[in-house]
LUMFIDREN-332792 format. One record per residue (C-alpha): x, y, z. Coordinates in nm, 2 decimals, padded with zeros to 4 digits, always signed. Each point is the difference from the previous one (the first is absolute). Layout:
// residues N
{{X,Y,Z}}
...
END
This chain:
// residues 178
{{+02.74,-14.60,+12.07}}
{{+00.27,+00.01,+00.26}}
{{+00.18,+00.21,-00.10}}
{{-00.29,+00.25,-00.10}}
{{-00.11,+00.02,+00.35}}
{{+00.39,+00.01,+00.17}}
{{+00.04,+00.34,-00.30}}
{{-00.32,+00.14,+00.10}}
{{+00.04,-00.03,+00.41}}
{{+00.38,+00.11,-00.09}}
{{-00.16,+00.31,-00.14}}
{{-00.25,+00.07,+00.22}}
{{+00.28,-00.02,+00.29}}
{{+00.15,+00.29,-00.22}}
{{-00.27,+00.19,-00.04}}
{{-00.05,+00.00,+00.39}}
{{+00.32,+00.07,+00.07}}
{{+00.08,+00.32,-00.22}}
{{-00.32,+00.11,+00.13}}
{{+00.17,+00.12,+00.32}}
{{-00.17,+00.33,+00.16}}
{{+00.37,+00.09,+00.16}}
{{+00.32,+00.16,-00.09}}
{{+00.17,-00.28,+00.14}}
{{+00.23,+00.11,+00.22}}
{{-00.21,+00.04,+00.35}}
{{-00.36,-00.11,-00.14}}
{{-00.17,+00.34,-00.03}}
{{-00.08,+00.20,-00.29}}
{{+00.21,+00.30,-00.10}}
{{+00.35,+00.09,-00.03}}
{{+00.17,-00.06,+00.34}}
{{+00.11,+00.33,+00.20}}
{{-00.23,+00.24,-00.22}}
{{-00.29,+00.22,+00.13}}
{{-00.31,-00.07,-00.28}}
{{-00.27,+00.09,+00.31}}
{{+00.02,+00.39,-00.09}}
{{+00.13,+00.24,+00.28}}
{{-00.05,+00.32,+00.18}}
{{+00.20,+00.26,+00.06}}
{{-00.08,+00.34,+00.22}}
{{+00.20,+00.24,-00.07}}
{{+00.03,+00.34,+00.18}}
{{+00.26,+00.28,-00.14}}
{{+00.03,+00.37,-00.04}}
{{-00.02,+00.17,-00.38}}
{{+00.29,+00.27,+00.01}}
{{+00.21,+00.17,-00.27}}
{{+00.25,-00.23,+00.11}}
{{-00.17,-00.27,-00.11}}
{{-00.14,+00.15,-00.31}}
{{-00.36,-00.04,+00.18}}
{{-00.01,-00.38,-00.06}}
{{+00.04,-00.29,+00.25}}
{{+00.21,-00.29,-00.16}}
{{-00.04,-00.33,+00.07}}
{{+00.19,-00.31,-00.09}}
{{-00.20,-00.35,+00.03}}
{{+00.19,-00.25,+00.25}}
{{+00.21,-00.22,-00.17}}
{{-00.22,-00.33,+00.17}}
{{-00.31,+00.12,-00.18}}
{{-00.03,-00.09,-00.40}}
{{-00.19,+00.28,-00.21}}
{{-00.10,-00.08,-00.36}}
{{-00.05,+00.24,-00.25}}
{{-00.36,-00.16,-00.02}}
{{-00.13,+00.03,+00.36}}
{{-00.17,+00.34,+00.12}}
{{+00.16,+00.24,+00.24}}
{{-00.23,+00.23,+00.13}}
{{+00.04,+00.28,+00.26}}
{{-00.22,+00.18,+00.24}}
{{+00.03,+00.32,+00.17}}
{{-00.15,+00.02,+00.40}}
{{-00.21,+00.27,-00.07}}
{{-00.16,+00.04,+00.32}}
{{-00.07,-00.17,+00.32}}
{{-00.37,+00.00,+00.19}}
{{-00.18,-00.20,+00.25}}
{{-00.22,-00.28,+00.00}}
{{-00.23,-00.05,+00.29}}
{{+00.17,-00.10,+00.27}}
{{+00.22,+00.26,-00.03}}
{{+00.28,-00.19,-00.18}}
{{+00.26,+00.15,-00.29}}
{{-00.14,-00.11,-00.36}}
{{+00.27,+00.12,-00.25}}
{{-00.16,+00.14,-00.31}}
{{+00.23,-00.10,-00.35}}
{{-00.02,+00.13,-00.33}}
{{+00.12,-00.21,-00.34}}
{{+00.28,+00.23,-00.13}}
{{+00.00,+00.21,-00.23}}
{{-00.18,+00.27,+00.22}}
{{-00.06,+00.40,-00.05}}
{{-00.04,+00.29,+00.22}}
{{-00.13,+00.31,-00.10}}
{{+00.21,+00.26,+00.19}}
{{+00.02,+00.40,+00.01}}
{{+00.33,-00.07,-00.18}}
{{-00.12,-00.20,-00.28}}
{{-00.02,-00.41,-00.09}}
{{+00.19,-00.23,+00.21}}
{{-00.01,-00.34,-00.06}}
{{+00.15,-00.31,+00.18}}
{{+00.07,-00.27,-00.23}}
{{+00.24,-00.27,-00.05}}
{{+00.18,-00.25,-00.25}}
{{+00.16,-00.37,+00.00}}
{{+00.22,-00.27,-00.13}}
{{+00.02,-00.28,+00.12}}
{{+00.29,+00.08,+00.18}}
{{-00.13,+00.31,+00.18}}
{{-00.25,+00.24,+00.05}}
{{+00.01,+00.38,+00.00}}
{{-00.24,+00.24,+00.16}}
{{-00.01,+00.37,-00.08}}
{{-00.16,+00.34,-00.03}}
{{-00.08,+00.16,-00.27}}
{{-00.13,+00.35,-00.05}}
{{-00.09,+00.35,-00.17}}
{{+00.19,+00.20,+00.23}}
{{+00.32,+00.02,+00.18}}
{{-00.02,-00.32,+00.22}}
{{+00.25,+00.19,+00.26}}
{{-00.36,+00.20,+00.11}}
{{-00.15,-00.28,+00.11}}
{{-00.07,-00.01,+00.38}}
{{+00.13,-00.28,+00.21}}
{{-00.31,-00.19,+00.04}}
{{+00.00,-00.11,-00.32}}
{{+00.34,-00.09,-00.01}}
{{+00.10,-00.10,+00.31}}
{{-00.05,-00.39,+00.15}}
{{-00.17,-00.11,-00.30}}
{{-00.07,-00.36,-00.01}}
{{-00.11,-00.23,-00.25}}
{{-00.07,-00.32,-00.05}}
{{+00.12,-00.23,-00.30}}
{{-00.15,-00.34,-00.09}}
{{+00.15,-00.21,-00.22}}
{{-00.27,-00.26,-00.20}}
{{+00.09,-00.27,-00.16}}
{{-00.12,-00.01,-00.32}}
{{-00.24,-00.34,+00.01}}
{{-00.17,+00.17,+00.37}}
{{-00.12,+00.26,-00.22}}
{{-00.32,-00.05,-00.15}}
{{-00.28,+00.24,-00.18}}
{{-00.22,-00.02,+00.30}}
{{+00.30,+00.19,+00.31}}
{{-00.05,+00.35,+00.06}}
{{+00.33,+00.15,+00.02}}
{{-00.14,+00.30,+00.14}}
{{-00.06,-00.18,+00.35}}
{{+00.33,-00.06,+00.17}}
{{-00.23,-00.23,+00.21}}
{{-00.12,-00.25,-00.32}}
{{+00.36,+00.02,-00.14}}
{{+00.15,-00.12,+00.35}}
{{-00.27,-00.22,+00.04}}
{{+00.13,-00.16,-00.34}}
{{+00.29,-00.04,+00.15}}
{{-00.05,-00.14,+00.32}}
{{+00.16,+00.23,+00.14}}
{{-00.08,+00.22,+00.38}}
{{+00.16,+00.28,+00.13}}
{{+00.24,-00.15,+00.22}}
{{+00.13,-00.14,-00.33}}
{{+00.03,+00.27,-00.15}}
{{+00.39,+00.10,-00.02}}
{{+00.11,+00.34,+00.10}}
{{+00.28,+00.22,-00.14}}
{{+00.12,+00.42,+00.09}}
{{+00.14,+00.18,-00.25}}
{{+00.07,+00.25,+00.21}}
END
């Protein structure tokens, strides 16, 4: 009966003690040194011939992308103001279309999960374009990991997607392609 109850306590110690919730090297879950929170990136550039019209931009090396978490960009749209007078930044999910005398442009963009690549795409000669719609563009791209998605997040609202995240503007990281 002994030694019944010394192999089952021995066991249960075992059981305990493979149970650990760590990584066990400083006590917290995760992979030491690795970004799983998601990030933000602003980024502000120029589309020009030179750069084919497309704004390239390579993920830090600090921050770990898998192929199965969601990048998503925004374009800022618009800005207006709310009632005391304050800046609100208006932000469209990309891709986005505008209807011009020229014909169909379209911003739009595409990923790994090493980079991410925002671009026009048009109709029409993309050299007619006036500056406006070229010039100081910025854009914001959010990187989700895959288990803070869910069925119920809007994507469409920057706001719910940062919200996910945590995150606040003075978080968000900035970058000029310029």
């Amino acid at each position: 009966m002994k030694k019944i109850t010394l192999t089952i306590a021995a066991v249960f110690a075992l059981v305990l003690t493979a149970c650990s919730s760590s990584d066990g090297r400083d006590g917290v879950d995760g992979l030491d040194g690795v970004n799983i929170t998601g990030s933000v990136y602003e980024i502000t550039g120029n589309f020009t011939p030179a750069n084919d019209y497309s704004l390239y931009f390579e993920f830090p090396t600090t921050v770990e992308v898998f192929e199965s978490d969601v990048v998503l960009a925004y374009i800022l749209w618009d800005q207006t103001t709310d009632s005391n007078g304050e800046s609100v930044d208006i932000w469209r999910l990309l891709p986005q279309t505008r209807l011009l005398d020229q014909g169909t442009l379209l911003y739009n963009y595409d990923h790994t999960f090493l980079d991410v690549n925002l671009f026009l795409e048009s109709d029409f000669d993309l050299g007619t374009l006036a500056s406006g719609d070229t010039d100081n563009q910025t854009f914001r791209v959010v990187i989700l990991p895959a288990e803070a998605v869910n069925g119920k997040l809007d994507t469409s609202n920057i706001n719910d997607v940062m919200g996910i995240l945590d995150t606040t503007e003075e978080d968000v990281i900035q970058v000029s392609l310029k």
